[in-house]
C-alpha positions, 0 to 999 in steps of 0.5 A: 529458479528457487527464488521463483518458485518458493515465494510464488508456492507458498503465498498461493495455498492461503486462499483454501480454494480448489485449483478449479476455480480461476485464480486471481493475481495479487503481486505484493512489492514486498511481504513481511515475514508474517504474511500479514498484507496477503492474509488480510485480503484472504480473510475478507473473502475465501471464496477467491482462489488469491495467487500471492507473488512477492515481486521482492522475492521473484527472479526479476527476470519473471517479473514482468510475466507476474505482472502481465497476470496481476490483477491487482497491486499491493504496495506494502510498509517497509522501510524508508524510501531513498530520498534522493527520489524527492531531491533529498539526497543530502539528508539521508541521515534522518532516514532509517534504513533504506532499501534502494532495490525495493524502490526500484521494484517499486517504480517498475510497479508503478510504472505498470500500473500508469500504463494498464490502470491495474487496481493499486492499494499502498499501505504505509510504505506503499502510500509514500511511494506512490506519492513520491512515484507522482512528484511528491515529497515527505516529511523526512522526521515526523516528530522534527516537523509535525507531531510524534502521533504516529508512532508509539515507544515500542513501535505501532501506535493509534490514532484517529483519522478524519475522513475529509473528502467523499470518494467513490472507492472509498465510501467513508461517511465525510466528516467521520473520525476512525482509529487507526494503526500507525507505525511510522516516522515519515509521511507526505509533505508536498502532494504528488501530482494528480493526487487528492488527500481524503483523510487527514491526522489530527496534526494535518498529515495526509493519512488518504490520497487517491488518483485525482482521475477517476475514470482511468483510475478506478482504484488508486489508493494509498493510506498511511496507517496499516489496515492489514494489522486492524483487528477482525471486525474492523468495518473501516479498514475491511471495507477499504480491503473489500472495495480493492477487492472489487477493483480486483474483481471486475479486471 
């Protein structure tokens, strides 16, 4: 029961709102020490009393409880995804480390999400396995197939990105270049089914997929970058931050 109750008390004091005001739901699949990803969606509006649960954390067996109350989903960075899930269980060794439980957490998520059309953000991580979730594949070594962009020496790099497709949820000017923060040595190959690419790299990986299906699908969004790491100001990331707010919003 500890495992419960910590995770599910400490996330849910970062928005600052009275107890009055009827909470929404946000399950992350797994926050980082630094709560970055709950963070970030508090800083773009404190008005909303945000009830954080990390669904690595809980007792599985409240878990789908969780995810009867969510009102929207964060898939988060992390590690490397087994690639047993997209027929490459032999190159394991290209991989980093590989988190098997989190991938299954991760599939129960979206599960729920196929079947309620709950609103669905993937940083990084969550990008890839939604891809993955969907039928697709990954580069498993970026710098052995494309380029060695999206990673610095030491960790993050930046990068620009090209808004290549006009979709609804995310309303970025076509054609317009932004920096991002990157942080990765993985990325999609094969498109998942059911998914369309709206922003590419400069090497041609696909760095913003969203759900082909709008109508049933009004806010499935991955990017490859890390938006919760963007500085304060950052009109390109906070927007995509604040448009899922939205989605949140109108459940």
């Amino acid at each position: 029961m500890i495992r419960y109750t910590i995770p599910f008390l400490f996330l849910g004091v970062l928005s600052g709102c009275t107890t009055s005001t009827p909470p929404k739901t946000i399950i992350l699949s797994k926050e980082n020490s630094k709560k970055t990803c709950s963070q970030f969606i508090s800083r773009l509006d404190s008005t909303i009393n945000w009830r954080f649960i990390d669904a690595y954390s809980i007792d599985p067996s409240f878990l789908d409880e969780e995810l009867n109350r969510a009102d929207g989903i964060i898939l988060t960075g992390g590690a490397d995804i087994n690639p047993g899930r997209y027929g490459s269980e032999s190159d394991t060794v290209k991989c980093g480390s590989i988190d098997y439980f989190r991938d299954s957490i991760e599939y129960i998520l979206l599960d729920f999400i196929k079947e309620n059309k709950t609103p669905c953000i993937g940083f990084c991580r969550g990008l890839q396995i939604m891809n993955v979730y969907n039928g697709g594949t990954l580069h498993l070594h970026l710098p052995d197939t494309l380029s060695s962009i999206h990673r610095g020496f030491k960790g993050q790099n930046a990068h620009p990105i090209q808004v290549t497709k006009h979709i609804a949820s995310v309303d970025h000017p076509l054609g317009s270049f932004n920096k991002i923060v990157s942080n990765h040595h993985q990325g999609i190959s094969q498109l998942g089914d059911e998914l369309e690419v709206w922003a590419v790299a400069p090497d041609g990986l696909s760095e913003g997929i969203r759900h082909s299906d709008t109508t049933n699908y009004p806010f499935y969004v991955g990017v490859q970058w890390h938006p919760e790491l963007c500085n304060i100001g950052n009109k390109f990331d906070e927007q995509i931050g604040l448009k899922f707010i939205q989605a949140v919003i109108s459940e």
